[in-house]
N, C-alpha and C positions, 0 to 999 in steps of 0.2 A: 755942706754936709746934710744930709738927707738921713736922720736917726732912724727912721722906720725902717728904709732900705739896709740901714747898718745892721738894725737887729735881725731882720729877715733872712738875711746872706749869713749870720752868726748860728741862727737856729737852724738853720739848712745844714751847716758845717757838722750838727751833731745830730740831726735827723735818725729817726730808729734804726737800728740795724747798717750803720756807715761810721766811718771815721777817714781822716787824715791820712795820705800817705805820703811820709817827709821824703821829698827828694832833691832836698836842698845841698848836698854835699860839695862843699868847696872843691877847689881843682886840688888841693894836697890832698883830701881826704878821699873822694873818688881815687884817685891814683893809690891810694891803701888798698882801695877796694878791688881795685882792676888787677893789683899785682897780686894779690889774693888766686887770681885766676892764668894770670899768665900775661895779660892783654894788656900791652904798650896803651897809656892813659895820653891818646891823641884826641882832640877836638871832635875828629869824625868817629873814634870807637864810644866816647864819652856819650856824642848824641845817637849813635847806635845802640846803645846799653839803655839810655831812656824808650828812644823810640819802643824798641823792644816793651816794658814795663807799659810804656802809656797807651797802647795799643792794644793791651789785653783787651780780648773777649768779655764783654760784660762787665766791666772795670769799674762803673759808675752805679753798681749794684749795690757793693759796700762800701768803695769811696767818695768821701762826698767831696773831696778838696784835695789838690796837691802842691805842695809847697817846690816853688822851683829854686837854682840858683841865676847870678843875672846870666850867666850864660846861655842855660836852658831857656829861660824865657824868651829869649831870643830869638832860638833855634826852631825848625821845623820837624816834623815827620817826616816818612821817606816818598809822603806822597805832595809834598810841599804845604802843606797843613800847617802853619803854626803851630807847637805845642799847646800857648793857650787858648786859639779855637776850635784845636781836637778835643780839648778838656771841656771847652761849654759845651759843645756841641753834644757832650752826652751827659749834660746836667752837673758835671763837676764843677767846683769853683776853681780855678789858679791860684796861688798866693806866693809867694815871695821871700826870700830870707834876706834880710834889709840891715841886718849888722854884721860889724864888719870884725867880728872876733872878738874872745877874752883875752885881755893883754893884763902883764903883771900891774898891781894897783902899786902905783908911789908909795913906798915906808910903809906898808903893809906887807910882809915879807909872810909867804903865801897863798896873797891872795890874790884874786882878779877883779877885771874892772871891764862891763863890755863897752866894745867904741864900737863907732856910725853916725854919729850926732849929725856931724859936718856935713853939711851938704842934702840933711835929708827932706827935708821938705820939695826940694826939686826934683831928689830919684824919686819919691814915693808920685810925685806927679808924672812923671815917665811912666813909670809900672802901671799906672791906672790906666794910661794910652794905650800900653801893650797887655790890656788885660786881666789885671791883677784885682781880686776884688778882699782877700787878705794878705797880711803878711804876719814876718815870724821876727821876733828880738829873742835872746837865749842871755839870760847870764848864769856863770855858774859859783854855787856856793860850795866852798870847801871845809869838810868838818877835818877837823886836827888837833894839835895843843896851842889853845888858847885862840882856836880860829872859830866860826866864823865870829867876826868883832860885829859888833851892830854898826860901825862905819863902811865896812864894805856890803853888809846890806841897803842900808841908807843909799847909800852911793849907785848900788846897781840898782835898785827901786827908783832914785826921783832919775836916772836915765832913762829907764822901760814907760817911765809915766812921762815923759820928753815925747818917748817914740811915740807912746799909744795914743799921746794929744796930738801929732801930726798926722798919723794916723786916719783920726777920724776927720779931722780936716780937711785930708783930701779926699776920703768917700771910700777909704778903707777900712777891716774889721782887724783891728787888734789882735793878735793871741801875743802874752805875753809870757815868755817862758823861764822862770825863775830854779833852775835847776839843782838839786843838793845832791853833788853825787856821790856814787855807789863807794867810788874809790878810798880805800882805809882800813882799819881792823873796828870801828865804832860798832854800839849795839843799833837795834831797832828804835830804843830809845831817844837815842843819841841823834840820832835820824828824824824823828821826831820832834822832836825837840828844836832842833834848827831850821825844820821845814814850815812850823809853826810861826818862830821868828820871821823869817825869809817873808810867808806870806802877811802875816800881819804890819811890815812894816812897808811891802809892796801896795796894800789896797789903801793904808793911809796914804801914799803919794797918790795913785791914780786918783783919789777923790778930792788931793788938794790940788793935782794940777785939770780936775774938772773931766774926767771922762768919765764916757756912759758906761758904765760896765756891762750893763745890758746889751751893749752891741759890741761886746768885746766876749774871747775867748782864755780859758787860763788853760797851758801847758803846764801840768808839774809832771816832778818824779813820784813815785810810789812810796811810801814808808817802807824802809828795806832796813835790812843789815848790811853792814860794810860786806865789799867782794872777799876782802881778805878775814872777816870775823869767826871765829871757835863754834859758833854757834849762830846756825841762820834761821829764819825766823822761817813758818810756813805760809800758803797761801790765807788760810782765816786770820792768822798774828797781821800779815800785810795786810789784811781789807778791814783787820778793825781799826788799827793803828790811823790807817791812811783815813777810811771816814771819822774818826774821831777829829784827826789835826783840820779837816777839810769841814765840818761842820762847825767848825770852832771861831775857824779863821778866813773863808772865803762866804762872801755878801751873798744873799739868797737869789741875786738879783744878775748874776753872774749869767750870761749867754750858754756856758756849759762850763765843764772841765776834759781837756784831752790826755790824756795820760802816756809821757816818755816811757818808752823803753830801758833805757837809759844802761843798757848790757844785761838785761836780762835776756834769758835764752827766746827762742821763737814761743816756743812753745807755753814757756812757764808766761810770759807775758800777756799771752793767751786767758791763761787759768787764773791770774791773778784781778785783770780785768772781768772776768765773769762771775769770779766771788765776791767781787762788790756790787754788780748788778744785781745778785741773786738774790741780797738785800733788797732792792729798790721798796718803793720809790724815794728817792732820795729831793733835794731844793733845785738840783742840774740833774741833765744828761750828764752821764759819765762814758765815757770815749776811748777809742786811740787818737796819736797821731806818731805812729811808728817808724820809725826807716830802718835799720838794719832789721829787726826783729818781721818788717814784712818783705825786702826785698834781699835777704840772704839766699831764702833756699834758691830764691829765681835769680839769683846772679852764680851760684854754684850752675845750676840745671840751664844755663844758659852758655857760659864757659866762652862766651865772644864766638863760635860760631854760628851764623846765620841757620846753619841747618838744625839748629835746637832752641828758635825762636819758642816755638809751639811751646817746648816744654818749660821754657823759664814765667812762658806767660804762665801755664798751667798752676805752676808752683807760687806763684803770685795772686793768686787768684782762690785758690785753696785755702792761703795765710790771709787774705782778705776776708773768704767767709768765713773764716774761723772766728777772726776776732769782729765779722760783722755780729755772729751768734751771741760771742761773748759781751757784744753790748747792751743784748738785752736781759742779759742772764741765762741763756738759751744754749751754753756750750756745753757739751759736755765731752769724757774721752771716747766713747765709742762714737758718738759721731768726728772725731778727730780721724779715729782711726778706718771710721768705711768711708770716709770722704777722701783719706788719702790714696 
């Protein structure tokens, strides 16, 4: 492990004006996507649907990384390219989504528990053959009655700090994505409140099982209201909320922060990231690392046929600089609306 280069490739990842673009979606979850549009989720439409996205024009202007799944990483362009050396090739980095799901946690009725353990020190040395110079672990936290328990944070923490110590072992950058989600009637509080837990109890593991955080990246969710709540909080409630728990609870020393989607609209996801930039300067870069919220409009505008390449790049491309602006503080609505 070579930590310089860890941190190098980390600060790259959140470099001014770029973020993440998650395009890690399992074969279930692409085929949500595709049926969304019509399009049979075959192996050749699935790396047609990437190609498409990874090929955008200018692609590498706001993104600085894209997260694949192992399929994609595998797969090529349509001009026999490897996917990830069309991505270096224009200064992006590749990375990897290297677990293998949230599965129900044993007698904790509710919750989950992410798995991939098994085996991973050998994929992660595969992926680094084929390219991969980050990857992604996700666990999710569910707020409810009498959830989240601090054993299933424990539990999904000393796993991420498993990952993130193999990780760097093999010459890879960490992002670890400890997720609290949307789903529920909870307040902004409430939200709050368990994101706070979640990460506090996440950086105690990475520093007892020894990682640098500094060459590592944190994905969270935003401080929100539940999808289903009476009363939703607005974009300054989310950007005080969320730097409040994030100045509280995450190490100064932190590589950055990328910030999930996590069903927020295209747009609001947008607005929400630029209102906390417009604070800066903050201890991190503050980021995306989006997927539906950046490749919606361009999988509508693209609809599986070839002859509307152009336009789903375009539309990918637009929600790229949008939230490349919103990384520095820089968005505003009328430039939303003469850029589109």
């Amino acid at each position: 492990m070579d930590i310089d280069v860890l941190r190098a490739t980390a600060r790259q990842l959140v470099a001014p004006g770029r973020g993440i673009l998650a395009a890690d979606e399992s074969t279930g979850t692409i085929k949500k996507r595709l049926d969304t549009i019509g399009v049979e989720s075959t192996e050749e439409n699935r790396r047609a649907y990437r190609d498409m996205l990874l090929t955008t024009p200018g692609l590498g202007e706001h993104i600085s990384g894209v997260i694949l799944f192992d399929e994609t990483i595998r797969q090529s362009a349509s001009d026999g390219t490897t996917f990830p050396a069309l991505l270096a090739a224009l200064g992006i980095v590749p990375g990897i989504k290297v677990d293998t799901g949230a599965k129900p946690l044993a007698s904790f009725p509710g919750e989950t528990i992410t798995e991939g353990l098994d085996g991973l020190r050998e994929r992660l040395a595969e992926y680094r053959e084929l390219g991969a110079g980050f990857a992604k672990w996700r666990a999710t936290i569910i707020i409810g009655d009498g959830i989240p328990t601090d054993f299933a944070m424990l539990a999904n923490a000393h796993a991420m700090a498993r990952y993130a110590a193999l990780c760097q072992e093999a010459g890879i950058v960490p992002v670890v994505e400890p997720e609290v989600l949307m789903d529920g009637d909870h307040s902004i509080a409430a939200c709050e409140t368990a994101t706070a837990r979640t990460l506090t109890t996440l950086y105690t593991q990475l520093a007892e099982h020894r990682v640098d955080v500094a060459g590592s990246l944190l994905k969270v969710n935003m401080v929100l209201s539940g999808a289903d709540a009476a009363t939703q909080a607005g974009p300054a409630e989310i950007a005080e909320a969320t730097l409040r728990v994030l100045r509280a609870n995450v190490p100064a020393d932190v590589a950055g922060i990328v910030f999930l989607s996590g069903g927020q609209g295209d747009v609001d996801s947008t607005v929400n990231l630029n209102e906390m930039n417009r604070t800066a300067p903050h201890p991190w870069p503050l980021s995306f690392s989006y997927g539906r919220a950046l490749q919606a409009p361009s999988l509508t505008a693209w609809g599986g046929d070839p002859a509307n390449v152009e336009a789903g790049q375009r539309a990918l491309a637009h929600r790229a600089r949008m939230n490349g602006l919103a990384q520095t503080g820089d968005y505003s609505e009328e430039v939303e609306s003469s850029a589109a």
